[in-house]
N, C-alpha and C positions, 0 to 999 in steps of 0.2 A: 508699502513697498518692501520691506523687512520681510511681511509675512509671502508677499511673494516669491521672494527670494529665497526664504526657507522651503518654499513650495517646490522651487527649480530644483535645488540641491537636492530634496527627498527625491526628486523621481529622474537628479542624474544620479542620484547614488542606487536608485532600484536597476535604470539601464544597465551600469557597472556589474552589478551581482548576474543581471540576467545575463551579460555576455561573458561572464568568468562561466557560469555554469552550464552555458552552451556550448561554451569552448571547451570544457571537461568532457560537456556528451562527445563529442563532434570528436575527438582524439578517441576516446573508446570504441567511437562508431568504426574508426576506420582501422582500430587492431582487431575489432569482433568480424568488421565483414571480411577479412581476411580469412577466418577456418566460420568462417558462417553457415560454411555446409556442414561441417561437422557441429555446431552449435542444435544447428535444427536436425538433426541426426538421434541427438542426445535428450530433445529437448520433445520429440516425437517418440521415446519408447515409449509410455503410459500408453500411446491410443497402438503402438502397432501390436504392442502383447495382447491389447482388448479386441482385435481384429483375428476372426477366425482364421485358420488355415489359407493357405493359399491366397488372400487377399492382402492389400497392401494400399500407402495413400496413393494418389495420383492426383492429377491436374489437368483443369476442363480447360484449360484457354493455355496459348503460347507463355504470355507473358509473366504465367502466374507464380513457376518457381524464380523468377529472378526477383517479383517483390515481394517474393515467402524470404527469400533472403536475407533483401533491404529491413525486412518487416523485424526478422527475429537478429540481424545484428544490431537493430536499433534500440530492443528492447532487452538485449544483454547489455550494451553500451550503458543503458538509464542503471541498471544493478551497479554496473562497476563503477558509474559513475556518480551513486548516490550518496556517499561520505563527503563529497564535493559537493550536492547539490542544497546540502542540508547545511553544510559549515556556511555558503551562499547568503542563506535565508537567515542563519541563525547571527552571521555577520549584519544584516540587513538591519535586524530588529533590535540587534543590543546596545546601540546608543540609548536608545529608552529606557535600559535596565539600569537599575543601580549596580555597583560597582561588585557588590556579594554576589549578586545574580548575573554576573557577566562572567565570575567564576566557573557557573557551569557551562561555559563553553564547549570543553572535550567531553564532559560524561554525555554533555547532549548529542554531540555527534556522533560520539562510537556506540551509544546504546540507540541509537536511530539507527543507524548502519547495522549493529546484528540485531535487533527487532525486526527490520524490514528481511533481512539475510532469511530471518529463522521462519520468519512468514512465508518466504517463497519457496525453503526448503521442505518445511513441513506440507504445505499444500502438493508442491512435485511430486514427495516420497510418500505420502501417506495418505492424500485425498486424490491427488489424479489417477490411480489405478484402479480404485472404486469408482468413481464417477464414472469414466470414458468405458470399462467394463461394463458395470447397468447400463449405459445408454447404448453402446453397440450389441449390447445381448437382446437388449430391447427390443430394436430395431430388427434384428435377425427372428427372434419369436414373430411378427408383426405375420412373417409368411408369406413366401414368393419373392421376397426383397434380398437383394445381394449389399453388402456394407463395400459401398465404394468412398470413403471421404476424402473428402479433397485438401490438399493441403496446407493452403492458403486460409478456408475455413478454419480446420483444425487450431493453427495459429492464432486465427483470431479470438475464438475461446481461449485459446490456453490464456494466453498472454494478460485478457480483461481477467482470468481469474489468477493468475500470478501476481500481478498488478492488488489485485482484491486483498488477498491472502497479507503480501505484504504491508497495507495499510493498516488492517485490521490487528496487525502484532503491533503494530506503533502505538497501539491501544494504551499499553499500561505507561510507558513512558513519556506518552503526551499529560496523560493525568498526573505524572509525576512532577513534572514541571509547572503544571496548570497550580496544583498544590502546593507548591513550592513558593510561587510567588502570590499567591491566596486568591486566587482565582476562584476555586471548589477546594471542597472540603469532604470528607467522607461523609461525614451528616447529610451533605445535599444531596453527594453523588447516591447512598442509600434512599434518601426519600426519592427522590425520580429514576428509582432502578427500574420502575416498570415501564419509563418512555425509555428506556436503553433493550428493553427484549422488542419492541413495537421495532425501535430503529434496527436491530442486527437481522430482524425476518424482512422489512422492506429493506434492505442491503445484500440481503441474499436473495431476492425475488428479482432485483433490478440486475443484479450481478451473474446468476450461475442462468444456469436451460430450466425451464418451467420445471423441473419435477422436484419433490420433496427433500431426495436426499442431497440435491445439488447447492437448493436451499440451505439447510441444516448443516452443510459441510461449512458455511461462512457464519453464519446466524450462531450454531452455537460454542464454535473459540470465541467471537464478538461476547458474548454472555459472560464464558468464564474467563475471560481477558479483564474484564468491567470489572467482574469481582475483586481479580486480583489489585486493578487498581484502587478499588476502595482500600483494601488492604496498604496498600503504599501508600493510600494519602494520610490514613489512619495514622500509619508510621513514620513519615518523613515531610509530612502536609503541617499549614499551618490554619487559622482559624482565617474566613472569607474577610480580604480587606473590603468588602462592599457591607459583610453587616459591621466593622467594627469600625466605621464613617459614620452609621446611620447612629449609632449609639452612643457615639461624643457630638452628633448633631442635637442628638434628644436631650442630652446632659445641658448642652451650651444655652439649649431653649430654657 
């Protein structure tokens, strides 16, 4: 009975979190759909600089700018609203931490919030105008074909690789934490650096447009992100609480 009871409380206290941080979206959503024209205004230069002369986005169906709208205040909302959705989670999980480790509360969240900040920054300012460039140059080399994209489209790439970008900087700070409570260790994380390039090329195959640089724009920050976390677990990590159980298990025998 006991243990069901603890069962109830764990997942009324997950409801709790998930309504606090859909409540956080849900207020962002509705200060972002407010200038949401100008959000996707700002948020569509990379592809209209890549668009030759005279062309421009458009939209094949009525409906499509009002949920290019919906689409992109929704997913400013989840940015502004991601210091909240993390403190959430990281509320969610810290009963189970020791009291040391419930200190890093604030570093966890504010280097989650500019990790994920600095991922979506980088990716807008320094990979979307490469990318959407190649692919509409591409496209126009093809011959006989005019670049009309739609806008709604466009959106939905940006957004899966904004989205991408910013997980992918969460890279070093998840390992930091992982190390911190001895999760991994830089020793493991170096011995299986090579299922970490396996994972960042299917990450960029499932994530960007089929072609190679689209790939390699996610695949290799993934790579040198991993390294730096080896670096930080090296520096701020402790030894894996899993082999140092197995090793007062082997003494006790």
């Amino acid at each position: 009975m006991s243990d069901g009871m603890a069962i109830t409380d764990h997942f009324g206290e997950l409801r709790k979190r998930l309504l606090i941080a859909a409540g956080a979206w849900l207020v962002a959503f509705i200060g972002c759909y407010t200038v949401g024209e100008k959000i996707f205004e700002y948020i569509s230069i990379p592809v209209r600089q890549a668009l030759p002369e005279g062309s421009s986005l458009v939209f094949i169906n009525a409906t499509e700018p009002f949920f290019t709208i919906l689409k992109v205040s929704a997913l400013a909302a989840f940015v502004a609203a991601f210091p909240v959705i993390v403190w959430q989670l990281w509320s969610f999980i810290s009963p189970a931490l020791y009291g040391h480790e419930k200190r890093l509360a604030f570093p966890f969240v504010f280097f989650s919030s500019l990790c994920f900040g600095a991922g979506t920054y980088f990716g807008f300012t320094f990979v979307f105008p490469m990318i959407f460039s190649f692919l509409v140059n591409y496209g126009i080399d093809v011959g006989g074909v005019n670049a009309m994209l739609s806008m709604g489209g466009y959106l939905t790439l940006a957004s899966r690789l904004l989205i991408a970008f910013g997980l992918v900087f969460e890279l070093p700070i998840v390992i930091f934490f992982l190390a911190r409570l001895g999760i991994v260790d830089h020793k493991w994380l170096a011995k299986n650096r090579k299922f970490s390039f396996l994972l960042a090329f299917v990450m960029g195959a499932l994530l960007t447009p089929p072609d190679i640089f689209s790939q390699a724009s996610i695949a290799v920050p993934f790579i040198v992100l991993y390294e730096v976390g080896i670096i930080v677990a090296r520096l701020f990590g402790k030894e894996k609480v899993v082999v140092a159980e197995e090793e007062s298990d082997t003494e006790e025998e």
